[in-house]
N, CA, C and O atoms as a Maestro MAE file, in Angstrom:
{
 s_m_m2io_version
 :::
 2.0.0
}

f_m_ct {
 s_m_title
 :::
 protein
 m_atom[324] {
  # First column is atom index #
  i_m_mmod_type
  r_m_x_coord
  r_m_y_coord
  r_m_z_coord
  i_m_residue_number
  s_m_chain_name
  s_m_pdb_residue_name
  s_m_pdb_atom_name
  i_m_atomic_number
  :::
  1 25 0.840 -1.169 0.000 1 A "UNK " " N  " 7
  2 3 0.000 0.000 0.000 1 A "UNK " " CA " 6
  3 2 0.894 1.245 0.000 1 A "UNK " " C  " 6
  4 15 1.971 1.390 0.579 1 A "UNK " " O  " 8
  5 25 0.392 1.894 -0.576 2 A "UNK " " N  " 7
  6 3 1.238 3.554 -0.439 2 A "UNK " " CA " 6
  7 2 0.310 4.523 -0.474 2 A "UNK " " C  " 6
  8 15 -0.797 4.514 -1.013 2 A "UNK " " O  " 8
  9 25 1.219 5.927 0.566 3 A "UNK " " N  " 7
  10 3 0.281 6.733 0.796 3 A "UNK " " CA " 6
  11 2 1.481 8.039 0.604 3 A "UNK " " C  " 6
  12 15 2.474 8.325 1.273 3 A "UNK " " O  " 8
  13 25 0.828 8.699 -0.722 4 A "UNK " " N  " 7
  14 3 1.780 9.485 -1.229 4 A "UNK " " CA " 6
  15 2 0.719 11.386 -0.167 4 A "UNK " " C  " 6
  16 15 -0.326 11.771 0.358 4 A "UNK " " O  " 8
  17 25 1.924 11.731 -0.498 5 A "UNK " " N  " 7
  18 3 1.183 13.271 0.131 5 A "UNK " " CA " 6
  19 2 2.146 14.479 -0.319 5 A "UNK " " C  " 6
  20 15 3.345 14.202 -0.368 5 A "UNK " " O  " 8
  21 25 1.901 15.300 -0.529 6 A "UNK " " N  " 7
  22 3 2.061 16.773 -0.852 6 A "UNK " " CA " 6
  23 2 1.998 16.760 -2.657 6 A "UNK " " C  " 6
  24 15 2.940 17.172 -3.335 6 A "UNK " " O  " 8
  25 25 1.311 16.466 -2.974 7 A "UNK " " N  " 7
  26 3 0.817 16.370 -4.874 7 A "UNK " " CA " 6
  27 2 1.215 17.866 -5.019 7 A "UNK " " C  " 6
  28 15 2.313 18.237 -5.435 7 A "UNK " " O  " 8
  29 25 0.086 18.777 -4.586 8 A "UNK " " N  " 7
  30 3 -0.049 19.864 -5.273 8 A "UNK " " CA " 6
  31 2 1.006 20.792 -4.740 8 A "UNK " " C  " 6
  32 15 1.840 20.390 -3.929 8 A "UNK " " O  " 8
  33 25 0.984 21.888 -5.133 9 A "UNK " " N  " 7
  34 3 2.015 22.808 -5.188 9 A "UNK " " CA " 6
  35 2 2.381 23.842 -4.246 9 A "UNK " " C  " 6
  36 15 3.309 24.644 -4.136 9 A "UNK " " O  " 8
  37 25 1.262 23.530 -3.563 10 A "UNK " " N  " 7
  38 3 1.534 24.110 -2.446 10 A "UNK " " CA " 6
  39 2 2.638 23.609 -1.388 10 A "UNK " " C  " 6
  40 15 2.480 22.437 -1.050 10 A "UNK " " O  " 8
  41 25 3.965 24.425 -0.677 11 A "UNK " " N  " 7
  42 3 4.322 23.636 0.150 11 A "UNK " " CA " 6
  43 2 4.452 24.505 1.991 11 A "UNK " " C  " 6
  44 15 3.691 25.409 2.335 11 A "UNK " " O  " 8
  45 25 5.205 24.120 2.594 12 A "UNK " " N  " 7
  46 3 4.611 24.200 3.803 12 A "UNK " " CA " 6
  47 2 5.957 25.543 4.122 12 A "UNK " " C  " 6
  48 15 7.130 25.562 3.746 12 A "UNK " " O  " 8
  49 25 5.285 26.399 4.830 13 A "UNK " " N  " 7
  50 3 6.449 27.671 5.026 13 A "UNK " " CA " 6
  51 2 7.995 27.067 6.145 13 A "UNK " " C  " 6
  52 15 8.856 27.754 6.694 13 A "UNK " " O  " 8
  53 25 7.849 25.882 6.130 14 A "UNK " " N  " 7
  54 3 9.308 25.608 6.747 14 A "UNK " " CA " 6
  55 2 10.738 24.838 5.580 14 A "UNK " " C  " 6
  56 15 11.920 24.519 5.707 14 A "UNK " " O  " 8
  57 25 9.735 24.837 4.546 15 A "UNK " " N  " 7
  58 3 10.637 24.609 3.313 15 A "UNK " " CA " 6
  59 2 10.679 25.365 2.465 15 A "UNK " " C  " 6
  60 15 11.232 24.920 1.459 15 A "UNK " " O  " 8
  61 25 10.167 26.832 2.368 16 A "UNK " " N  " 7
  62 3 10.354 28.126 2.261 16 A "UNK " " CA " 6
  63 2 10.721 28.242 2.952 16 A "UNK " " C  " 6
  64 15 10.319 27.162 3.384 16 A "UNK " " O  " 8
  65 25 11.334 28.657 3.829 17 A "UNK " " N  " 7
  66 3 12.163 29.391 4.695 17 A "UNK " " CA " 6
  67 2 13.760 28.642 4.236 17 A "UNK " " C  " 6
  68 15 14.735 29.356 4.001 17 A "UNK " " O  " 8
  69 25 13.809 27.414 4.176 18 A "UNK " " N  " 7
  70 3 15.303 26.461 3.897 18 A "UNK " " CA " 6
  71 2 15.325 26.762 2.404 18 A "UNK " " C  " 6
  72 15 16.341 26.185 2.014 18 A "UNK " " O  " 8
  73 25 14.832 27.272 1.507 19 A "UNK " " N  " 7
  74 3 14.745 27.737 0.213 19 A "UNK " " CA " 6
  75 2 15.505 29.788 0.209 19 A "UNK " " C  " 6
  76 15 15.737 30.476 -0.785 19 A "UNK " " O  " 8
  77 25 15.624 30.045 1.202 20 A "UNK " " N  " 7
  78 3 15.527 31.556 1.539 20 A "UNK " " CA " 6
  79 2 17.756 31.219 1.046 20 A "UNK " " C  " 6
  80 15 18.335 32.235 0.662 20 A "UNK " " O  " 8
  81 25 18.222 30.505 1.092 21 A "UNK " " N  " 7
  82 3 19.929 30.380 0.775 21 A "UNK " " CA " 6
  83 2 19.778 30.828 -1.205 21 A "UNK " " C  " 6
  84 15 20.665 31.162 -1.991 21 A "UNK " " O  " 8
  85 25 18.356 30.643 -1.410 22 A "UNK " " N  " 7
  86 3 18.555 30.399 -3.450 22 A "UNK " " CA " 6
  87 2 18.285 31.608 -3.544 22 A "UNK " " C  " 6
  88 15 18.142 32.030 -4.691 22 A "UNK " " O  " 8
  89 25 18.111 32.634 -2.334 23 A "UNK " " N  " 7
  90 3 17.452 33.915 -2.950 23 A "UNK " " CA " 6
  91 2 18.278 34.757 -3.709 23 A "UNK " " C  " 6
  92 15 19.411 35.080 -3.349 23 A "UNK " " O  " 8
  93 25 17.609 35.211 -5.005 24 A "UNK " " N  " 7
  94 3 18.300 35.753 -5.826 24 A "UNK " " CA " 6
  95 2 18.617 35.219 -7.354 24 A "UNK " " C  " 6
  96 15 19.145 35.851 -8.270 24 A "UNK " " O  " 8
  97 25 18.104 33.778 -7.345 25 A "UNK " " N  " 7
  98 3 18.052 33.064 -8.499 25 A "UNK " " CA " 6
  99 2 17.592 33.053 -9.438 25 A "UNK " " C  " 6
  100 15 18.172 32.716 -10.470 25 A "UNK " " O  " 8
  101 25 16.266 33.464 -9.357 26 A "UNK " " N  " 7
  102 3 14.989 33.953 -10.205 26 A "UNK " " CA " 6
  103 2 14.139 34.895 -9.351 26 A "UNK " " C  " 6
  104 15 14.100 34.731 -8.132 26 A "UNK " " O  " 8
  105 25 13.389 35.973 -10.009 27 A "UNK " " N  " 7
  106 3 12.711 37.039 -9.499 27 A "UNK " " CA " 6
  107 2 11.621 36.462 -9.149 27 A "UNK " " C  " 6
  108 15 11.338 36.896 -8.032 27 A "UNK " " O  " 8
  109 25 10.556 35.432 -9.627 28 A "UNK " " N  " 7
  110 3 9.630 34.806 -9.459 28 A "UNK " " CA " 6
  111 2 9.867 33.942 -7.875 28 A "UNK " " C  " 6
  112 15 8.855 33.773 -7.194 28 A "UNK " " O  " 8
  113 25 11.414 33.347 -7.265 29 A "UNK " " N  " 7
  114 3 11.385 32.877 -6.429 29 A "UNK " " CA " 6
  115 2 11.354 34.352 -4.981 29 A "UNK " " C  " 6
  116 15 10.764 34.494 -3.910 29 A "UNK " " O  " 8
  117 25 12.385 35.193 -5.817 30 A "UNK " " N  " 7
  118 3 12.414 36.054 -4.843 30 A "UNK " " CA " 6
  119 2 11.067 36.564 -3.916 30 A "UNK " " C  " 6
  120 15 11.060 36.621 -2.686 30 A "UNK " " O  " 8
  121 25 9.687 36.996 -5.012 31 A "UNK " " N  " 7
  122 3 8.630 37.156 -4.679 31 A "UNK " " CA " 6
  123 2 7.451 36.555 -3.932 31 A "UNK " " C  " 6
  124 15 6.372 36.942 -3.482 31 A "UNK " " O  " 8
  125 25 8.420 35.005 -4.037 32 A "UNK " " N  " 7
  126 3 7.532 33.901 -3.694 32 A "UNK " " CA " 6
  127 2 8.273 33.961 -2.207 32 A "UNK " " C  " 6
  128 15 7.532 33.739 -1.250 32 A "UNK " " O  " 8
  129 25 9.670 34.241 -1.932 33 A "UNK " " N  " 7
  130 3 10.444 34.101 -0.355 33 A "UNK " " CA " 6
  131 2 9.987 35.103 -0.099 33 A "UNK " " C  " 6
  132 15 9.849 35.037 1.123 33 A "UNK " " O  " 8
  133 25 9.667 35.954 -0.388 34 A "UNK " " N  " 7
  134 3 9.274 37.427 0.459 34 A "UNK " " CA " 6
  135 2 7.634 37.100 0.954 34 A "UNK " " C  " 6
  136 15 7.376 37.186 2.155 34 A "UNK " " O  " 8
  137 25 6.620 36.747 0.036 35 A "UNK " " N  " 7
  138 3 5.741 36.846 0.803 35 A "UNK " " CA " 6
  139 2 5.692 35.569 1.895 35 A "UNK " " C  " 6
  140 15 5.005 35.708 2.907 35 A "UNK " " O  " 8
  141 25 6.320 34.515 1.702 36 A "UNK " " N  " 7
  142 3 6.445 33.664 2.628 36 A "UNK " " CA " 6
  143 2 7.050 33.926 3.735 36 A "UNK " " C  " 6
  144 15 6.672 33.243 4.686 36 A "UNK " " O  " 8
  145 25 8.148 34.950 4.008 37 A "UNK " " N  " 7
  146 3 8.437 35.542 5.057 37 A "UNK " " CA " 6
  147 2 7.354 36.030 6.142 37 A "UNK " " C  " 6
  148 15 6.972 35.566 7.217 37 A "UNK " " O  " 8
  149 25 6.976 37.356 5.264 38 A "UNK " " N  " 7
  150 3 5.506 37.758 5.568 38 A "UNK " " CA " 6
  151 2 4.469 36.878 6.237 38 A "UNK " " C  " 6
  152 15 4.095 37.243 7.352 38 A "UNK " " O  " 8
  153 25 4.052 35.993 5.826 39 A "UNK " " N  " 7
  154 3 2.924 35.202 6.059 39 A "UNK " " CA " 6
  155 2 3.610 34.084 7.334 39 A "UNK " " C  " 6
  156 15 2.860 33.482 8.103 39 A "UNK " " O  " 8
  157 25 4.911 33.966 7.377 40 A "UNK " " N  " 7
  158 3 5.302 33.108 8.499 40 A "UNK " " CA " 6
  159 2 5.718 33.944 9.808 40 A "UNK " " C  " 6
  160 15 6.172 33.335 10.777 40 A "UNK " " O  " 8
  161 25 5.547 35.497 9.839 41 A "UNK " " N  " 7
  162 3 5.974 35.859 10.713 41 A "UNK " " CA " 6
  163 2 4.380 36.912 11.723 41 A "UNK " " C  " 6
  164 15 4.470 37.370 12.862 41 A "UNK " " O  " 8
  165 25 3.272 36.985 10.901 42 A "UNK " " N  " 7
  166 3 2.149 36.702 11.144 42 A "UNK " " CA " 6
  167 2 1.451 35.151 11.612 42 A "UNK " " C  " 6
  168 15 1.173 34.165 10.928 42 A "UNK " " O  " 8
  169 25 1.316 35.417 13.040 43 A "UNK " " N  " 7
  170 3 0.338 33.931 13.820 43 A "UNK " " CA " 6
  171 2 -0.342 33.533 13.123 43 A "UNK " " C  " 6
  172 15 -0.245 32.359 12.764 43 A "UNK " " O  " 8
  173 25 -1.642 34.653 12.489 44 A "UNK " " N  " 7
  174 3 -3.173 34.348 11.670 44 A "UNK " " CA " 6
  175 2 -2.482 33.971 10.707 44 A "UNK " " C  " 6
  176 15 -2.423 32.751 10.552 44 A "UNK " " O  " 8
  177 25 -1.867 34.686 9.913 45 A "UNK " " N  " 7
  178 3 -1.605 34.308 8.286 45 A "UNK " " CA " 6
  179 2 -1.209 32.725 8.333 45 A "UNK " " C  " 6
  180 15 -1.923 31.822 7.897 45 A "UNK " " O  " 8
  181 25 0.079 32.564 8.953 46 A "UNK " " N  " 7
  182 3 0.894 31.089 8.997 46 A "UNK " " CA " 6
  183 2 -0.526 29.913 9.650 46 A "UNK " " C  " 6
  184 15 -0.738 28.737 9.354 46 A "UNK " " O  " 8
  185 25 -1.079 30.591 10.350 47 A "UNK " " N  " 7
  186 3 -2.071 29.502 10.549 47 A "UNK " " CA " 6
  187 2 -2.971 29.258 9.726 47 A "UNK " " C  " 6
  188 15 -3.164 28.048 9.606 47 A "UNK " " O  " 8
  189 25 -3.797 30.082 8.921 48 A "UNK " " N  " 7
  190 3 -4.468 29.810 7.999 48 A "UNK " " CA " 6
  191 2 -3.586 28.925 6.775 48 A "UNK " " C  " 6
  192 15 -4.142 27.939 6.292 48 A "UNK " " O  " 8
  193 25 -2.262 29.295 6.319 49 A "UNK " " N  " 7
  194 3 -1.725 29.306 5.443 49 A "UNK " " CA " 6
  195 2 -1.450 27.869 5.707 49 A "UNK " " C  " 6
  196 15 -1.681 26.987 4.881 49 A "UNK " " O  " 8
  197 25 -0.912 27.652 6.968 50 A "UNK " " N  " 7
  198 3 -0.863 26.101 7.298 50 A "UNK " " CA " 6
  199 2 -1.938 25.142 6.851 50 A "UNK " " C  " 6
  200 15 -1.854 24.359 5.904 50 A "UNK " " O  " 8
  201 25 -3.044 25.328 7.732 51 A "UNK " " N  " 7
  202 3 -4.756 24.737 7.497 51 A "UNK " " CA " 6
  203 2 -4.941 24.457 5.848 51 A "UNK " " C  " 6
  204 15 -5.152 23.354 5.341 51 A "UNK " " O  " 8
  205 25 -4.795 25.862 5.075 52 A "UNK " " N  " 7
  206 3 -5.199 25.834 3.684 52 A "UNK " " CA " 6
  207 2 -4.320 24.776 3.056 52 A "UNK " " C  " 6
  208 15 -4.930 24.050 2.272 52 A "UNK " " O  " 8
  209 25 -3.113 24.531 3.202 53 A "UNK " " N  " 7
  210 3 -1.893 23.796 2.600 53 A "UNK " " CA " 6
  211 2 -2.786 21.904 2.727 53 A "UNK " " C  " 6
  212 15 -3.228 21.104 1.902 53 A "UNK " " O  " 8
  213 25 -2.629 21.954 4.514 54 A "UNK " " N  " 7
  214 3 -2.997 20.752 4.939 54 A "UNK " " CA " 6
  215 2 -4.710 20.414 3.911 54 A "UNK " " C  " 6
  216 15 -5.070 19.548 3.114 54 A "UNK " " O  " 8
  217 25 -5.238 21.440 4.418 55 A "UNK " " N  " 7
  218 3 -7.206 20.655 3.283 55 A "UNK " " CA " 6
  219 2 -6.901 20.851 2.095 55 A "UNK " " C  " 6
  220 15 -7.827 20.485 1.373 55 A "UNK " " O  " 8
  221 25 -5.871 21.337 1.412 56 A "UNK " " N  " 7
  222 3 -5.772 21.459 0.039 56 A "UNK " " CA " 6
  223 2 -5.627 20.084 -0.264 56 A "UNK " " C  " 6
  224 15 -6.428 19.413 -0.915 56 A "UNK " " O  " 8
  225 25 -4.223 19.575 0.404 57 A "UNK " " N  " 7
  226 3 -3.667 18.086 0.520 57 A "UNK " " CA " 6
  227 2 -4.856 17.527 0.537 57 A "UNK " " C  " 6
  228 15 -5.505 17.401 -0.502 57 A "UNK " " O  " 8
  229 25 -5.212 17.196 1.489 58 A "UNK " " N  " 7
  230 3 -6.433 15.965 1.884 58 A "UNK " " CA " 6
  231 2 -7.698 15.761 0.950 58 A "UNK " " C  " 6
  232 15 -8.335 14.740 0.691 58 A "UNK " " O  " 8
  233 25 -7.877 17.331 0.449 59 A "UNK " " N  " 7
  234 3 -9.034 16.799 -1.084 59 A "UNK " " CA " 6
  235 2 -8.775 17.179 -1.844 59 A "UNK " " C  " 6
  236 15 -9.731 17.479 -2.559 59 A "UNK " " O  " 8
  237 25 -7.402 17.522 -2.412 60 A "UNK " " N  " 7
  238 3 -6.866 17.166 -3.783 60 A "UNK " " CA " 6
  239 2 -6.460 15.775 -4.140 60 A "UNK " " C  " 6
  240 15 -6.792 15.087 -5.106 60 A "UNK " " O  " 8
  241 25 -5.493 15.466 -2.920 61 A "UNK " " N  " 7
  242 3 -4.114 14.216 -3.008 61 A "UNK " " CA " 6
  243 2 -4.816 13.250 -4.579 61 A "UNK " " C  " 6
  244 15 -4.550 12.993 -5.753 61 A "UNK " " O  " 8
  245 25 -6.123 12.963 -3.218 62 A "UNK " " N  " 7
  246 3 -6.734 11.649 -3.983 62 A "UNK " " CA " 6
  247 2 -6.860 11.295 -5.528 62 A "UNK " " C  " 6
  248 15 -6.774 10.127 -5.907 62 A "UNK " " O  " 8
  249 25 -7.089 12.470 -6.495 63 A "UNK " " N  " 7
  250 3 -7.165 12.700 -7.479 63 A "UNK " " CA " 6
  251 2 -6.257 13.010 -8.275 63 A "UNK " " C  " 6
  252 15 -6.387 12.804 -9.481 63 A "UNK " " O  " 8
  253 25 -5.352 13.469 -7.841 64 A "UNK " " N  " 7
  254 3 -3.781 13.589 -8.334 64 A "UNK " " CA " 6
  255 2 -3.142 11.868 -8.733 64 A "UNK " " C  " 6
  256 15 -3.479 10.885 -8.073 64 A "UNK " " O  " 8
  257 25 -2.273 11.812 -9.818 65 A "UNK " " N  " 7
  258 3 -1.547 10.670 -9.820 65 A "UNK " " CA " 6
  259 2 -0.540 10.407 -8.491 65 A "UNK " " C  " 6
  260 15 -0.281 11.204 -7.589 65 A "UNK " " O  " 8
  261 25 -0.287 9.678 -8.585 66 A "UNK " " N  " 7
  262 3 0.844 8.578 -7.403 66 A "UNK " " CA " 6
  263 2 2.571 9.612 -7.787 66 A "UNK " " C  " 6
  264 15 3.385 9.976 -6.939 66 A "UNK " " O  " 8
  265 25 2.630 9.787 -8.975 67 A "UNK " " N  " 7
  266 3 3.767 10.429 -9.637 67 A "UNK " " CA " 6
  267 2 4.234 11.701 -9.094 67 A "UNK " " C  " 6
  268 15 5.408 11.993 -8.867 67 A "UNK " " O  " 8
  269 25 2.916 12.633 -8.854 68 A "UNK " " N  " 7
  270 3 3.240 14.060 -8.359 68 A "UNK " " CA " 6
  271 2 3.572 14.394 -7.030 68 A "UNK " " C  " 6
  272 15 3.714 15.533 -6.584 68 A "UNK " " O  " 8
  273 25 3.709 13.125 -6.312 69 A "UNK " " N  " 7
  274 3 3.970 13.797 -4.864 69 A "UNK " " CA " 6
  275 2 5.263 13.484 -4.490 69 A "UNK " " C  " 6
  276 15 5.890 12.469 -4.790 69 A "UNK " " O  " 8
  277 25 5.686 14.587 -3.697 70 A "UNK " " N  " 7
  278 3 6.743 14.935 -3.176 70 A "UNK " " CA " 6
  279 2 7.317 13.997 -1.985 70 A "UNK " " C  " 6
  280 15 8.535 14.032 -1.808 70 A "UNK " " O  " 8
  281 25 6.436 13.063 -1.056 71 A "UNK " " N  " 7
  282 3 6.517 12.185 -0.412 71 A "UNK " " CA " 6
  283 2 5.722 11.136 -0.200 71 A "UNK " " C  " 6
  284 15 4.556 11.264 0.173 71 A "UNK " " O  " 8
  285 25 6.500 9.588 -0.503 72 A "UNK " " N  " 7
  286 3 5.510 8.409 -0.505 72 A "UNK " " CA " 6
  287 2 6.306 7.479 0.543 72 A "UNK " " C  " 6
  288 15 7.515 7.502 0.774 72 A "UNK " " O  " 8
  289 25 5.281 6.626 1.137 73 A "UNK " " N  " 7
  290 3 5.316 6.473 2.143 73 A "UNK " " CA " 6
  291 2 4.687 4.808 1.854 73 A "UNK " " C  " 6
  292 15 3.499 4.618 1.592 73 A "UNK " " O  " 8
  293 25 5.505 3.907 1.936 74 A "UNK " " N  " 7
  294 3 5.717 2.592 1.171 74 A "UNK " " CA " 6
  295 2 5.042 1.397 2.722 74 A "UNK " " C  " 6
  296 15 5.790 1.196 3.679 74 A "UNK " " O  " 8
  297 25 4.168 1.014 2.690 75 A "UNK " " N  " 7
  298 3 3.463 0.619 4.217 75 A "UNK " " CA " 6
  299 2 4.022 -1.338 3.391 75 A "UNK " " C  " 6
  300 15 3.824 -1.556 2.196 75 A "UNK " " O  " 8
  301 25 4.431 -2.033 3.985 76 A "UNK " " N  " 7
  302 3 4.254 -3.389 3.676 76 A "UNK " " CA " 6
  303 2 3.838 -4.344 5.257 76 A "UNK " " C  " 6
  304 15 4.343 -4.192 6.370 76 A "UNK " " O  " 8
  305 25 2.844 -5.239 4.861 77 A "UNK " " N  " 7
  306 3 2.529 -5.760 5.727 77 A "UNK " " CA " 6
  307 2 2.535 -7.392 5.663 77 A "UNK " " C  " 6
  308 15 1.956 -7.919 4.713 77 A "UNK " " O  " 8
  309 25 3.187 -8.227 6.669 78 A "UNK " " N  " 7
  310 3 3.727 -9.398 6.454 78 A "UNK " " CA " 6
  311 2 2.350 -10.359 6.729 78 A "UNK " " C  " 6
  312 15 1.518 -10.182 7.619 78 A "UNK " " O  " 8
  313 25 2.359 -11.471 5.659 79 A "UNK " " N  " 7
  314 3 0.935 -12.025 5.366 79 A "UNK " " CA " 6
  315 2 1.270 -13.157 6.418 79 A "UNK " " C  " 6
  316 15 2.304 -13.605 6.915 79 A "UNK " " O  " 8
  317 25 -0.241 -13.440 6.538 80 A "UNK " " N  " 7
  318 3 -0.412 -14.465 7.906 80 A "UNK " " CA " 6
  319 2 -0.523 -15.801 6.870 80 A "UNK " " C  " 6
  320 15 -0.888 -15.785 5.694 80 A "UNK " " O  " 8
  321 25 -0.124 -16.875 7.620 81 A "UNK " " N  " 7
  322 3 -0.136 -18.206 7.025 81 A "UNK " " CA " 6
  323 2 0.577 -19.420 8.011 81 A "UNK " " C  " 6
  324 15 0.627 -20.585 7.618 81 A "UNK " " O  " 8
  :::
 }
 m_bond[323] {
  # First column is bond index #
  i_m_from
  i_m_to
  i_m_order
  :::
  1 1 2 1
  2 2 3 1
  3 3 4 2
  4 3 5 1
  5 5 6 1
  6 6 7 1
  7 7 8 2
  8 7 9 1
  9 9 10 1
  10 10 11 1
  11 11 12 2
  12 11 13 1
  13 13 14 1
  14 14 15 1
  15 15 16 2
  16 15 17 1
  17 17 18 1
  18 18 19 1
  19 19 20 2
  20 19 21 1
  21 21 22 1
  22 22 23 1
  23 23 24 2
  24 23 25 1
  25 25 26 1
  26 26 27 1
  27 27 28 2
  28 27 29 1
  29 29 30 1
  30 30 31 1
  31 31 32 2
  32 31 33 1
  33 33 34 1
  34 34 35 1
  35 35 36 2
  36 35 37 1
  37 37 38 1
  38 38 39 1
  39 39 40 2
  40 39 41 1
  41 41 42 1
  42 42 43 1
  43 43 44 2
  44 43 45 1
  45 45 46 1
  46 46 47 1
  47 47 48 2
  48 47 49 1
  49 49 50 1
  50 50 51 1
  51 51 52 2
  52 51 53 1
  53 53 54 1
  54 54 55 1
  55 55 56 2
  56 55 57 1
  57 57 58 1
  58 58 59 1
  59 59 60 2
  60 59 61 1
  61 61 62 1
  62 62 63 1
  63 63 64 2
  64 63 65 1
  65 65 66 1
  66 66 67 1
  67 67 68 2
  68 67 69 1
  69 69 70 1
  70 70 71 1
  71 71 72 2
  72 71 73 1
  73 73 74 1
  74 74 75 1
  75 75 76 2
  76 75 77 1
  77 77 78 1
  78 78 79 1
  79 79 80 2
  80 79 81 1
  81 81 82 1
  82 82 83 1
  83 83 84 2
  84 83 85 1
  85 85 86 1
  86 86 87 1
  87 87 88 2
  88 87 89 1
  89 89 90 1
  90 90 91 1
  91 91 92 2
  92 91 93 1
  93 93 94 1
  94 94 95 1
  95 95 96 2
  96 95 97 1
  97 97 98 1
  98 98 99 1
  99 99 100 2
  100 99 101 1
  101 101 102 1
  102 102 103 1
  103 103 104 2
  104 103 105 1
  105 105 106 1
  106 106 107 1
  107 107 108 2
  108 107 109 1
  109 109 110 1
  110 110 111 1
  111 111 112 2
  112 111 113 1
  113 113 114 1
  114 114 115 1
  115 115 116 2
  116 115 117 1
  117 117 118 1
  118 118 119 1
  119 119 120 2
  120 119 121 1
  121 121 122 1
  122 122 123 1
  123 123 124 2
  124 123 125 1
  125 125 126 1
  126 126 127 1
  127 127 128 2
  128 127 129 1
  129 129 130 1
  130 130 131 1
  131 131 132 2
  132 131 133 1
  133 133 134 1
  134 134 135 1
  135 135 136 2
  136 135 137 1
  137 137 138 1
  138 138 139 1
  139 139 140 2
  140 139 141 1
  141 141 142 1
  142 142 143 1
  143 143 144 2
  144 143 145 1
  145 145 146 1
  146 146 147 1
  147 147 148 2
  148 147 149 1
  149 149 150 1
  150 150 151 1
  151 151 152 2
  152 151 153 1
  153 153 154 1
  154 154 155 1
  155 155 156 2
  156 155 157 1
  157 157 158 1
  158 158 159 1
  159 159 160 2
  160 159 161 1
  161 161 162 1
  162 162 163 1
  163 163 164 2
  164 163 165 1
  165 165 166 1
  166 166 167 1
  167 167 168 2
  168 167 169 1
  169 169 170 1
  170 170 171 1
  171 171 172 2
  172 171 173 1
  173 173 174 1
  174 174 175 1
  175 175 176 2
  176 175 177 1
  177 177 178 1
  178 178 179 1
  179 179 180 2
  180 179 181 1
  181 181 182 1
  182 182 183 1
  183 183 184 2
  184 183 185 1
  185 185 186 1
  186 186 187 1
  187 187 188 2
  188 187 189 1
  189 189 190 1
  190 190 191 1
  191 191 192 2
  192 191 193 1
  193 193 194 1
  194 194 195 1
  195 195 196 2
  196 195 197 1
  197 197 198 1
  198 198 199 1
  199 199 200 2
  200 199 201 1
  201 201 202 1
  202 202 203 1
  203 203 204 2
  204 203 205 1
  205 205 206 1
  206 206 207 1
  207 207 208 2
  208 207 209 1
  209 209 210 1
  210 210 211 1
  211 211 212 2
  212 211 213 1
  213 213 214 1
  214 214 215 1
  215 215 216 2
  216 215 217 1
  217 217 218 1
  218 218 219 1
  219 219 220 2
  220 219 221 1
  221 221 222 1
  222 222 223 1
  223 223 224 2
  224 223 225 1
  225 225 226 1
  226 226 227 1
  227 227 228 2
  228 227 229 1
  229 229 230 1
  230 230 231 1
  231 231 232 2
  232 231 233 1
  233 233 234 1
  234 234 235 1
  235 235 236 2
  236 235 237 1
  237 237 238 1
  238 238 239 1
  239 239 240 2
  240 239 241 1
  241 241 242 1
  242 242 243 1
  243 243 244 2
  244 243 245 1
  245 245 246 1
  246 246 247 1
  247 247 248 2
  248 247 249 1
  249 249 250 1
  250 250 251 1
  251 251 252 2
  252 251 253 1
  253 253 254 1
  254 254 255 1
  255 255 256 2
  256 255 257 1
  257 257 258 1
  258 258 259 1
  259 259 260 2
  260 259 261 1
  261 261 262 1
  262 262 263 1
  263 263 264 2
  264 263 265 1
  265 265 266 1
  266 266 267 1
  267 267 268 2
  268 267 269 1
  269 269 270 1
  270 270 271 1
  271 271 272 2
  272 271 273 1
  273 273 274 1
  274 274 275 1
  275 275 276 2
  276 275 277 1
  277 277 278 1
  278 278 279 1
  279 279 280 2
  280 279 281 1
  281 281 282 1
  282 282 283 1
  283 283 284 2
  284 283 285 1
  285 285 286 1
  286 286 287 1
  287 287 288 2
  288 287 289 1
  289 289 290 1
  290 290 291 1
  291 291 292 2
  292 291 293 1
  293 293 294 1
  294 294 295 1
  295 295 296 2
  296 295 297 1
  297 297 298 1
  298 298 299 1
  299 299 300 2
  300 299 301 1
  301 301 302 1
  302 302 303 1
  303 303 304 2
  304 303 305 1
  305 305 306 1
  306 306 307 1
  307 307 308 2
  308 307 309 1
  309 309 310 1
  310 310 311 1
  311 311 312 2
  312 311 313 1
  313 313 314 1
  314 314 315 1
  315 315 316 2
  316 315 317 1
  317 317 318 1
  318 318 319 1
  319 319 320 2
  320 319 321 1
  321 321 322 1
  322 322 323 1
  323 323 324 2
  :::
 }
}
């Protein structure tokens, strides 16, 4: 069984923040570390921003292929006999 998770594109502001060393690479990232700054140094924002990330996950994942996620999680279970 496998249980893949983070499909969509959203990711979680503590891997933005470990992304904050590339700043300067592309202007599109720059804009993307800045407001993630922003939003992680606001309680409300980072909490919503958290919540939204997490229910995005949970009713997108399912519908997404097995291919797009960023972490899978390989369960094997030893058969009785």
């Amino acid at each position: 069984m496998y249980r893949a998770s983070n499909k969509t594109p959203l990711v979680h502001l503590p891997m933005l923040q470990w992304m904050m060393a590339y700043r300067g690479k592309s202007r599109w990232l720059d804009m993307t570390l800045t407001l993630a700054s922003g939003v992680s140094q606001s309680g409300l924002l980072n909490q919503t921003y958290t919540a939204a990330v997490t229910l995005m996950d949970d009713l997108v994942e399912p519908f997404l292929p097995l291919d797009q996620a960023r972490y899978l999680l390989a369960v094997c279970r030893k058969g009785t006999s």
